[in-house]
C-alpha positions in Angstrom: 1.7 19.5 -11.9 -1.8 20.9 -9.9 -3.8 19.2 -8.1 -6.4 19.9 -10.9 -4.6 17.8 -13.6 -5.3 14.6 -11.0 -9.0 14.3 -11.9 -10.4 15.3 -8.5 -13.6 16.5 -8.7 -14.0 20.6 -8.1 -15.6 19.8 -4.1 -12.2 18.2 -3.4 -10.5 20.7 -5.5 -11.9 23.6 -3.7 -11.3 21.8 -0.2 -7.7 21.4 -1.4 -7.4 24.9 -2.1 -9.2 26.0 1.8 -6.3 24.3 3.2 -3.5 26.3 1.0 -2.3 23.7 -0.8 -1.6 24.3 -4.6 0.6 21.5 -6.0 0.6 18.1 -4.9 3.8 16.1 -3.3 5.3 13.4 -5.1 3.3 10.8 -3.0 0.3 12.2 -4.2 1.0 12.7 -8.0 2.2 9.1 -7.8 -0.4 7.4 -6.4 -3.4 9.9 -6.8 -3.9 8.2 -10.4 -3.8 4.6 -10.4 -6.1 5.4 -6.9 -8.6 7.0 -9.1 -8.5 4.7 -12.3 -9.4 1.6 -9.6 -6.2 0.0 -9.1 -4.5 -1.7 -6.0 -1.7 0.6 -5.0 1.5 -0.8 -2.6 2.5 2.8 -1.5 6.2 3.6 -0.4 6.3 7.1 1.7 7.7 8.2 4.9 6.2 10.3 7.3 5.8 14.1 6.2 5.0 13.7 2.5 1.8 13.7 2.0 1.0 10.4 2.0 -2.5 10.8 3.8 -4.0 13.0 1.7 -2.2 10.4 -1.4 -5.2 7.5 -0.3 -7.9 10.2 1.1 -8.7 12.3 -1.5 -8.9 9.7 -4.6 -10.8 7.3 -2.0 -13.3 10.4 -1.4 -13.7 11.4 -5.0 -14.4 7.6 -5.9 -17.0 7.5 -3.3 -19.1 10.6 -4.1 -19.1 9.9 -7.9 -21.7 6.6 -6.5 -23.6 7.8 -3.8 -25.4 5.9 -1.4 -27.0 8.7 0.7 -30.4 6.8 1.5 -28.8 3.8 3.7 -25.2 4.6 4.3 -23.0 1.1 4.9 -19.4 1.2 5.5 -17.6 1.8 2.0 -14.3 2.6 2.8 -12.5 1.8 5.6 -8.9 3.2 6.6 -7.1 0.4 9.5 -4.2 2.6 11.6 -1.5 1.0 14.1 -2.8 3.7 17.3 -5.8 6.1 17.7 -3.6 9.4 17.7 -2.8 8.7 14.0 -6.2 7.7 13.5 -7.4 10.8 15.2 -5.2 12.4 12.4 -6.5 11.0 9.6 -10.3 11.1 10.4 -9.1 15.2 11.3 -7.7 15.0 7.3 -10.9 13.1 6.0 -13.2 15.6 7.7 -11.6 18.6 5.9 -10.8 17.1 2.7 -15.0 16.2 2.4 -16.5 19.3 3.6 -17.9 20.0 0.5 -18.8 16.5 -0.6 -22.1 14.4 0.9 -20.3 11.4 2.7 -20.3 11.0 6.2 -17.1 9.8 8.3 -16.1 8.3 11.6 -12.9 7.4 13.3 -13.0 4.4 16.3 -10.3 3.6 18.8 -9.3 2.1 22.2 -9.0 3.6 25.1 -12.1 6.1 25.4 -15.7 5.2 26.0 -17.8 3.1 22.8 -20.7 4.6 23.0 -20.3 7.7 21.4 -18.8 6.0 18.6 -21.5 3.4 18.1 -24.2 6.2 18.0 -22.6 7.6 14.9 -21.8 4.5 13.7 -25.9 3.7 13.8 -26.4 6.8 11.7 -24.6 5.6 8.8 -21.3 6.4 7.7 -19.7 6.2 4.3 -15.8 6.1 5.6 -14.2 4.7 8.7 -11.2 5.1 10.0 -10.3 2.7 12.9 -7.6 1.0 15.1 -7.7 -2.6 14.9 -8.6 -3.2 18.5 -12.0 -1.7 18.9 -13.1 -2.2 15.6 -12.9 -5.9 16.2 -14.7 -5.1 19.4 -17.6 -3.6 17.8 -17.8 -5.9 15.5 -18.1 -8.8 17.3 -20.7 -6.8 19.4 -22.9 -6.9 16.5 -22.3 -3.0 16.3 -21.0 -2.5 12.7 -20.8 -4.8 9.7 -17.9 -5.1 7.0 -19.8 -6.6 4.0 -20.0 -3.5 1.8 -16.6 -2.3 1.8 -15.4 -1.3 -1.4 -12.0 0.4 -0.6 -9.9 -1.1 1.8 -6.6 1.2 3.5 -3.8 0.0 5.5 -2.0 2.7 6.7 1.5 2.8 8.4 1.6 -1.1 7.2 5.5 -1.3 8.5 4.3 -0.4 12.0 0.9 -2.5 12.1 3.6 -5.9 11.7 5.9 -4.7 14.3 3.4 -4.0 17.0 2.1 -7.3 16.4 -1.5 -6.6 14.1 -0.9 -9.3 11.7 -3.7 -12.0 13.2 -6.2 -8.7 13.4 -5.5 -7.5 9.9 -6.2 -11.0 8.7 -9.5 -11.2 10.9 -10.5 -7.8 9.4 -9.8 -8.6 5.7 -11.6 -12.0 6.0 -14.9 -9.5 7.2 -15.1 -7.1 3.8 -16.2 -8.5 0.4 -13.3 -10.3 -1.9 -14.2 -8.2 -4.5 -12.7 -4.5 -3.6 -9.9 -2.2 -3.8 -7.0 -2.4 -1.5 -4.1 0.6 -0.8 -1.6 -0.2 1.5 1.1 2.6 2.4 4.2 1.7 4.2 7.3 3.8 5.2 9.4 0.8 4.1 9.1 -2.5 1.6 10.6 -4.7 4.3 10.3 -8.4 2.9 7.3 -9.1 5.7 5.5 -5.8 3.9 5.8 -7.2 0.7 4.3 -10.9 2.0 1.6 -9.3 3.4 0.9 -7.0 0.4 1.0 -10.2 -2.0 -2.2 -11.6 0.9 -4.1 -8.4 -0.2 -3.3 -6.8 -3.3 -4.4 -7.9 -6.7 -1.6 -6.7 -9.1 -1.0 -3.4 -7.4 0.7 -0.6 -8.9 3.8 -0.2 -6.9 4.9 3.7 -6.4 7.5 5.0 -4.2 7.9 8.8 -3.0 11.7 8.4 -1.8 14.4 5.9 -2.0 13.9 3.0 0.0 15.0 3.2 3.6 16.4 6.9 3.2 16.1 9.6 5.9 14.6 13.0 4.2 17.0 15.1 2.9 16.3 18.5 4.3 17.2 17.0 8.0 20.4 17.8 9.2 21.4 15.2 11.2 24.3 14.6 13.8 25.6 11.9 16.6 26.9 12.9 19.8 28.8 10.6 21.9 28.0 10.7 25.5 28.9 9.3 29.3 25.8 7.3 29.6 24.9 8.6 32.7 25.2 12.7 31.8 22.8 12.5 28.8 20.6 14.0 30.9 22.5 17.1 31.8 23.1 17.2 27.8 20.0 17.4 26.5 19.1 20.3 29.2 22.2 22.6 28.0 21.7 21.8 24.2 17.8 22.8 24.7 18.2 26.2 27.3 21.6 27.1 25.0 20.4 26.7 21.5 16.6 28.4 23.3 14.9 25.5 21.8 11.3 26.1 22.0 9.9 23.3 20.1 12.1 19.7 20.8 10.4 16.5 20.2 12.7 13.8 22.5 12.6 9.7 22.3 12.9 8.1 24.7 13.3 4.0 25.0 10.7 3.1 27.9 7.4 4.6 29.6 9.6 4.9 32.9 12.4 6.5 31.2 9.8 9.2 29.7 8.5 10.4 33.1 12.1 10.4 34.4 13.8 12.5 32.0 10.3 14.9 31.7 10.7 15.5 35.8 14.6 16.5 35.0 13.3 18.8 32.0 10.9 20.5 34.4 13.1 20.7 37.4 15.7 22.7 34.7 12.6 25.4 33.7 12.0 23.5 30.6 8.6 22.8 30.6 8.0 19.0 29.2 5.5 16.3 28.9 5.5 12.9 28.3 3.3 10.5 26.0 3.5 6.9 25.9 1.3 4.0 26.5 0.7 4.2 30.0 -0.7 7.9 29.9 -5.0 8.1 29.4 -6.0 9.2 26.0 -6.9 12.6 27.5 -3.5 13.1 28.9 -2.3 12.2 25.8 -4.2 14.7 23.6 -3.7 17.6 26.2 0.3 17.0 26.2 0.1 16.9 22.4 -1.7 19.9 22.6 0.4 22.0 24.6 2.7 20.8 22.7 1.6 22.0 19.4 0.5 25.9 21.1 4.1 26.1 22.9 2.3 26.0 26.5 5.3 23.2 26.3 8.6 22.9 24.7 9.8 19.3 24.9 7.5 16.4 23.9 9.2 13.2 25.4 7.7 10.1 23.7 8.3 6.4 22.8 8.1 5.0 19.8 4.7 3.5 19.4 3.1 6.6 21.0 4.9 8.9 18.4 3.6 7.0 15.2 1.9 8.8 13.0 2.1 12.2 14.9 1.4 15.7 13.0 3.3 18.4 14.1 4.1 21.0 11.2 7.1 22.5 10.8 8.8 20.7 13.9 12.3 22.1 13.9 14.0 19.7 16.8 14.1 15.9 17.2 16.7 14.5 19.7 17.0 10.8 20.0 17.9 10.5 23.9 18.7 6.8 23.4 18.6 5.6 19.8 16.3 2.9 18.7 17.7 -0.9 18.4 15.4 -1.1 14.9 17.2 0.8 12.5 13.7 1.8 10.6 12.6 3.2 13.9 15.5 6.0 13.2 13.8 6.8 10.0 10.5 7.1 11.6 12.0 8.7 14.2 13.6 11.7 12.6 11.0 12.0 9.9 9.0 14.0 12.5 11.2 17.1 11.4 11.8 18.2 8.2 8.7 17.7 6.9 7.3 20.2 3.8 10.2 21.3 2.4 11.3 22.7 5.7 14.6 22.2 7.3 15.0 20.5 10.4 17.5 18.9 13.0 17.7 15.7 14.2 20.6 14.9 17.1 21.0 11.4 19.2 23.1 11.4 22.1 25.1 8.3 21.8 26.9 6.3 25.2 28.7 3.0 24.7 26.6 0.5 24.8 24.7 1.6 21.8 27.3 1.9 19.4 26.3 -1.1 17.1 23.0 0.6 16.8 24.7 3.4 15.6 26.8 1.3 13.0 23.3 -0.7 12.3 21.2 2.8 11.4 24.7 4.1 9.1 24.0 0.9 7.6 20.7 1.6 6.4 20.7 4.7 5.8 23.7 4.6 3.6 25.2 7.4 5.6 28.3 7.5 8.1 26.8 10.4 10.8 28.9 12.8 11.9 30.1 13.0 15.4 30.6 15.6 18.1 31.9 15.5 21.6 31.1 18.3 24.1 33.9 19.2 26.7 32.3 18.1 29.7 30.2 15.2 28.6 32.8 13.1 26.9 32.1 9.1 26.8 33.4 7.1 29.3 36.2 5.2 28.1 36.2 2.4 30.4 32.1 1.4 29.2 31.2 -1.6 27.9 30.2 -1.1 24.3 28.0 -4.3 24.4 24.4 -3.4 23.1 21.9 -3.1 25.9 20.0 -6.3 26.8 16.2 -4.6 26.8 14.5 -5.0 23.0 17.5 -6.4 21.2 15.6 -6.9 18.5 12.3 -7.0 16.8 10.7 -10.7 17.5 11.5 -9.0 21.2 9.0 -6.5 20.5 6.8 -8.5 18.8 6.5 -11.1 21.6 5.1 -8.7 23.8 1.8 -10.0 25.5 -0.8 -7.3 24.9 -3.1 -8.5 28.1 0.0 -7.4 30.6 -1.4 -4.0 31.6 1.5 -3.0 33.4 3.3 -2.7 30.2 6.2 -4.9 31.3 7.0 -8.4 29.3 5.5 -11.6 30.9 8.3 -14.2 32.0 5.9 -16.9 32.6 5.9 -19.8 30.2 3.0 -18.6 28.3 5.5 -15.8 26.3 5.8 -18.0 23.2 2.4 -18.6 23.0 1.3 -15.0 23.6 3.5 -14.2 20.6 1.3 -16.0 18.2 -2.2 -14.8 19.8 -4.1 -11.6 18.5 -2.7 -8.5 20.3 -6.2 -6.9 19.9 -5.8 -4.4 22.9 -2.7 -2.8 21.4 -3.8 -0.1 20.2 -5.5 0.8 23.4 -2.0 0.8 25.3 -0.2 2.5 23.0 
């Protein structure tokens, strides 16, 4: 199938065709379509497969074909988890419509408003926007909601587990009733579907992989390790393999910095991105990253989401997540396009029933490799780490902390249920 046997009109086509692309993914000829013909879609794609341009360029081609060039209100607006993927998607908008007469903006935490609220004034015709500082602005006065006609959640999965539920419900209850709803989600977790039966009208369901499944062009392997020599590791796996492009996750914003100071100290140049660093160190480490000024990206798992970096050959899970979906997410960052890729987790002890918990889900027993040198200890306790056990943990998290760490006073219960507005803006 081409992209020309979607129905896109020939300014997308020929914006397709600037950036190389010649036949679309199976995200895209899946949910292209029912897009187009005006349906709600509930999308099922993990990272790498398209699944941006899959709501972008039918939402674009529905939106030029009824122009509304003399006032410009917000017609379409796209609702990401955190600003880098937002940044990304505004990036993909931008290039999909330079041939087409609609006008775009993208809106997040963490950076000054007014620059955004200038172009805001001017009229746009698509917004893409974290939850956070699009609730700002809006209860500012600064932008309205009432003419939306196509509504996008993107990265659903992670917009419930960093706590967005309240916010997507505030936002939803601001745009018209009458308008088209996508939602894409790397899984159909039971929550994901609840939430998709609050927004969809009788969606067309589509799916571009098996649910829960890790890409198949990812070669993937376990090493058990002393807990305390993962460190030493991951340096002789990166300087003997000459690993010049190794994207690293790590479980806390501490535990990033540490093992980026390590990486350096070895020659390997590293940075670290998490919710602690300014947007501007972020998008210069991402940067370097992408150029190969630096060859290990250390992030956490929030920070990560939604993070475009083509042909990545290298993940390495330096502690594993406790949220089984979070490997899927994790590794998908390789792999992606058809190209091979290698993802490796250094396993000690006390993480071994995350290990059986991911197997689990994925269907797939790992297989496991012990380096002379760096074998486990075998007098560890194999009891799962106490930090995050789980995902209400997570949730629970009080966004107004800025220090990052959770609150033990008594208010933690109720700072579960409030909005987590500033998320966005810390991760």
């Amino acid at each position: 199938m081409s992209f020309q046997s979607l129905g896109l009109s020939e300014a997308l086509l020929k914006a397709i065709s600037k950036k190389g692309y010649t036949t679309p993914s199976p995200i895209q000829e899946k949910a292209i379509p029912p897009v187009l013909e005006g349906h709600d879609v509930l999308a099922s794609a993990q990272t790498g497969t398209g699944k941006t341009a899959g709501f972008t360029l039918p939402l674009l081609h529905i939106l030029s074909e009824n122009p509304k060039e003399k006032y410009r209100p917000i017609r379409a607006l796209i609702l990401t988890p955190t600003r880098e993927l937002a940044a990304q998607v505004y990036a993909n908008v931008r290039e999909y419509s330079e041939f087409l007469n609609l006008r775009s903006a993208v809106i997040f935490g963490g950076v000054n408003q007014k620059p955004q609220v200038a172009t805001l004034r001017q009229g746009i015709d698509v917004l893409v926007a974290t939850p956070g500082r699009l609730l700002d602005l809006q209860n500012q006065g600064l932008l309205s909601l009432k003419r939306v006609e196509i509504f996008v959640l993107d990265e659903a999965d992670r917009m419930l587990d960093m706590g967005f539920l309240r916010d997507i419900e505030r936002v939803i209850k601001s745009m018209p009733e009458k308008r088209q709803n996508l939602m894409f989600s790397a899984t159909f977790s039971k929550d994901i579907k609840k939430l998709a039966h609050g927004i969809l009208n009788h969606p067309v369901q589509v799916e571009a992989t098996p649910e829960n499944t890790a890409v198949e062009a990812i070669t993937q392997k376990v090493y058990r390790v002393a807990k305390g020599l993962k460190t030493p590791l991951i340096i002789k796996l990166i300087s003997d393999g000459n690993w010049k492009q190794v994207l690293v996750f790590a479980r806390t914003k501490h535990g990033s910095n540490k093992l980026c100071e390590k990486l350096d100290k070895a020659g390997i140049s590293a940075a670290a991105i998490h919710g602690n660093k300014s947007q501007g160190a972020r998008t210069k480490a991402l940067a370097g990253f992408k150029s190969g000024r630096i060859r290990v990206l250390v992030a956490t798992d929030i920070a990560a989401r939604g993070l475009d970096i083509p042909l990545l050959p290298h993940v390495i899970n330096f502690e594993i997540p406790n949220i089984p979906e979070d490997y899927v997410h994790r590794i998908g960052r390789t792999g992606r396009a058809g190209a091979n890729g290698v993802a490796l987790s250094l396993v000690s002890a006390d993480e071994t029933t995350f290990l059986r918990d991911i197997e689990k889900l994925i269907g797939n027993k790992l297989p496991v490799e012990v380096l002379e040198g760096f074998e486990p200890d075998p007098n560890a306790s194999t009891q799962p780490i106490k930090q995050g056990q789980g995902r209400q943990n997570r949730n629970s998290r009080p966004s107004s902390n800025k220090s990052g760490n959770s609150s033990k006073s008594s208010n933690k219960s109720s700072n579960s249920r409030r909005p987590k507005r500033n998320t966005d803006r810390r991760k």
